[in-house]
LOTORMAR-162915 format. One record per residue: residue in one letter; x, y, z of N, C-alpha, C in turn. Coordinates in Angstrom, 3 decimals, padded with zeros to 6 digits. Example, Ala and Ser with C-alpha at 12.3 -4.5 7.8 and 13.67 -1.06 7.14 Angstrom:
BEGIN
{node 'a',{013.190,-005.690,007.800},{012.300,-004.500,007.800},{013.200,-003.300,007.800}}
{node 's',{012.850,-002.250,007.080},{013.670,-001.060,007.140},{012.900,000.030,007.870}}
REM end
This chain:
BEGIN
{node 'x',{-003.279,-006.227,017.986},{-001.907,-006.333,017.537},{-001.704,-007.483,016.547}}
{node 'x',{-002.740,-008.471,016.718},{-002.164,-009.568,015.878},{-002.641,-009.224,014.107}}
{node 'x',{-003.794,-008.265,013.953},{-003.752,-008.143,012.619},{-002.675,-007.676,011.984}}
{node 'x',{-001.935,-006.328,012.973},{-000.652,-005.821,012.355},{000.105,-006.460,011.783}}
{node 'x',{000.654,-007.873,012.288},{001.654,-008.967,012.216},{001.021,-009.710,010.560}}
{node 'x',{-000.032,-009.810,010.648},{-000.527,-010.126,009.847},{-000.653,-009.461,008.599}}
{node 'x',{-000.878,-008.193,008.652},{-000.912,-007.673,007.817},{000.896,-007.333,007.154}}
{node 'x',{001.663,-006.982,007.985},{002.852,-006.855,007.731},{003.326,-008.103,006.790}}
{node 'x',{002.690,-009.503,007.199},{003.457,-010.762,006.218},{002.739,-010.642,005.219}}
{node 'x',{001.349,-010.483,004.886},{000.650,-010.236,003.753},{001.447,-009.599,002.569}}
{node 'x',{001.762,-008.232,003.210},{002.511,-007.171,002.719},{003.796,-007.664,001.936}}
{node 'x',{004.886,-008.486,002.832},{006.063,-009.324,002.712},{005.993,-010.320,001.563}}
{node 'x',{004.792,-011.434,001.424},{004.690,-012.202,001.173},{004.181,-011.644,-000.390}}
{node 'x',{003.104,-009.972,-000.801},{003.118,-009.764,-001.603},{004.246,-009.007,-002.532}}
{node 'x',{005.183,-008.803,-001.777},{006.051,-007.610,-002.040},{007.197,-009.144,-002.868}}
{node 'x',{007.555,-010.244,-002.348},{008.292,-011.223,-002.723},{007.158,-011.942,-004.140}}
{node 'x',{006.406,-011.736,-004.029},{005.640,-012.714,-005.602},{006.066,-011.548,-006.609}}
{node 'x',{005.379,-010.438,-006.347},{005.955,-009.635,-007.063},{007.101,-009.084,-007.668}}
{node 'x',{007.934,-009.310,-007.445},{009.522,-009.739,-007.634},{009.908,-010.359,-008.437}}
{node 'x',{009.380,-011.744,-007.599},{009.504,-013.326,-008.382},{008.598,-012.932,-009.945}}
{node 'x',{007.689,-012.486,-009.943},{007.160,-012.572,-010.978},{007.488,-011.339,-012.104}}
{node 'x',{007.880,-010.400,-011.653},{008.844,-008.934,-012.522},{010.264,-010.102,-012.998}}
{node 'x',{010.836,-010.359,-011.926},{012.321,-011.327,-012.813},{011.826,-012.381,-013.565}}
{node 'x',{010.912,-013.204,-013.375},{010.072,-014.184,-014.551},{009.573,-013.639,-015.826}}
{node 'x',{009.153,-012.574,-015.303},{008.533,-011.580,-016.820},{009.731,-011.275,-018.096}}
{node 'x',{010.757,-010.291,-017.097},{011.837,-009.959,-017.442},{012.659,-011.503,-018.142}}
{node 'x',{012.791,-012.292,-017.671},{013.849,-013.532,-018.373},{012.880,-014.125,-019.589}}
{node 'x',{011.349,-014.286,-019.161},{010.403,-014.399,-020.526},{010.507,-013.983,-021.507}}
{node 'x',{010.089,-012.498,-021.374},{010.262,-011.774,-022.507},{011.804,-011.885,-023.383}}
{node 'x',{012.979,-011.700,-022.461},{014.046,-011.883,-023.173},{014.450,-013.023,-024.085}}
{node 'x',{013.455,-014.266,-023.452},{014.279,-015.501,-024.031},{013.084,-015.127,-025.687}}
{node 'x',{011.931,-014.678,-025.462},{011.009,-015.002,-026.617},{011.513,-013.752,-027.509}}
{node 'x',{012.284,-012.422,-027.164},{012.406,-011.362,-028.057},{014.191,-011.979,-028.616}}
{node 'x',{014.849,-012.620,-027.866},{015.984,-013.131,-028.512},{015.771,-013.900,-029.715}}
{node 'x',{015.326,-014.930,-030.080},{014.928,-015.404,-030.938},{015.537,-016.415,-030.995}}
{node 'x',{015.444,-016.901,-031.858},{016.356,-018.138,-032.763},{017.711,-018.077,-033.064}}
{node 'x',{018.525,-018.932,-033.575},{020.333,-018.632,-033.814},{019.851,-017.668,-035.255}}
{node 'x',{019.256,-017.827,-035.663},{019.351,-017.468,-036.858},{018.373,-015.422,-036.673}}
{node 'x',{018.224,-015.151,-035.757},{017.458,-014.286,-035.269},{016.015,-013.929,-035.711}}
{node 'x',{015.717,-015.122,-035.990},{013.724,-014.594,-036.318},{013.052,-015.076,-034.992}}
{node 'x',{011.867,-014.594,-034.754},{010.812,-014.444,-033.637},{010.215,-014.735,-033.671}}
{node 'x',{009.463,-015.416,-033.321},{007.782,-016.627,-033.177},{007.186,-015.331,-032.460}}
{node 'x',{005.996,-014.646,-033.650},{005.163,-013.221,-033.229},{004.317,-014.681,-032.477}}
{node 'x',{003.453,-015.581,-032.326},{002.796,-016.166,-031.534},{003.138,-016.289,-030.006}}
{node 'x',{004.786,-016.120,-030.003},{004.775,-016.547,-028.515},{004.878,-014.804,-027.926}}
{node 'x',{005.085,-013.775,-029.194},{005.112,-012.315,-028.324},{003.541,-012.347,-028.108}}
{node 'x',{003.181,-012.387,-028.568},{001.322,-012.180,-028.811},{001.532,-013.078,-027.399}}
{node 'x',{001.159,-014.377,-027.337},{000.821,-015.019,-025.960},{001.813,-014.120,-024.614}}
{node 'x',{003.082,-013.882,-025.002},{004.002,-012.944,-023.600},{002.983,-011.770,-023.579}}
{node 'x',{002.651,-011.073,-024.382},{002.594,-009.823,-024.080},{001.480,-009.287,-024.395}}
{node 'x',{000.308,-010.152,-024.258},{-001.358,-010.216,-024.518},{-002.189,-011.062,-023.918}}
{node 'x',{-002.114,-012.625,-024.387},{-002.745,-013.045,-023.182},{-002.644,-013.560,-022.243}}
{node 'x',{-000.857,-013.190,-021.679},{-000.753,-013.450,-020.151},{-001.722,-012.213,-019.079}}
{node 'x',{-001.478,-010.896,-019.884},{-001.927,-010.131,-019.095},{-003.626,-009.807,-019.033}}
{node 'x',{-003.993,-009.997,-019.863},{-005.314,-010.552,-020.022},{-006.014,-011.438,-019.018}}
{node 'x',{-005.442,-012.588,-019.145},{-005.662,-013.915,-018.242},{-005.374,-013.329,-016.783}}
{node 'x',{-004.411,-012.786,-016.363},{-004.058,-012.237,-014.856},{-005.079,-011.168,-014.917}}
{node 'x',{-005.231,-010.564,-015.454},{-006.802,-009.238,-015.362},{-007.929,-010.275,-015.068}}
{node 'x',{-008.213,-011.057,-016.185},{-009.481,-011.715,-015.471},{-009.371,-012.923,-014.358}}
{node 'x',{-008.143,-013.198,-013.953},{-008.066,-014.178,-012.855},{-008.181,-013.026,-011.394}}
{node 'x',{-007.830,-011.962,-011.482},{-007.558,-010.913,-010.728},{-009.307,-010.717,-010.145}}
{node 'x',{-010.119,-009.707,-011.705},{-011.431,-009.819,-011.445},{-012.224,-010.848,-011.010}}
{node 'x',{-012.114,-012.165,-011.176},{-012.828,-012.852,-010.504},{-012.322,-013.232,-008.874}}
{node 'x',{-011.229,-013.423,-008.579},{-011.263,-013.666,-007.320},{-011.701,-012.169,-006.240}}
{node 'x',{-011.303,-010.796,-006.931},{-011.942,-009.925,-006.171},{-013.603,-010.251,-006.113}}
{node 'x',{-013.962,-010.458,-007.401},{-015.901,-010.458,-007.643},{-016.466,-011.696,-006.488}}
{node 'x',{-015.515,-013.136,-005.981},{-015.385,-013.950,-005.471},{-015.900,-013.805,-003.792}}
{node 'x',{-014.465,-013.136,-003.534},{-013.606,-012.473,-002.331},{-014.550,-011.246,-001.625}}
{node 'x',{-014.805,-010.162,-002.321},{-015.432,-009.266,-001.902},{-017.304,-009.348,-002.488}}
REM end
């Protein structure tokens, strides 16, 4: 019984990062696609939002599985 419990907060605990990190994404992207008063866009910070964050989380991902398992 006690893995259940366990597994249930795992579950909880992933279900809340994930969240946290969809509304972080979401307010990111908005503040870097809003732009400036003047409305131009720093393509460097879309390139870093929307390339090598997800990049970096792919290979932080692969190594702790390659790690882990």
């Amino acid at each position: 019984m006690p893995t259940n419990t366990h597994e249930q907060d795992l579950k909880q605990l992933s279900l809340g990062l994930s969240l946290l990190g969809v509304i972080c994404g979401f307010l990111a992207a908005y503040g870097v696609i809003a732009g400036d008063a003047e409305g131009r866009v720093n393509l460097l910070y879309l390139l870093l939002l929307f390339a090598f964050l997800p990049i970096a989380g792919l290979l932080l991902s692969l190594f702790l599985l390659a790690k882990g398992g």
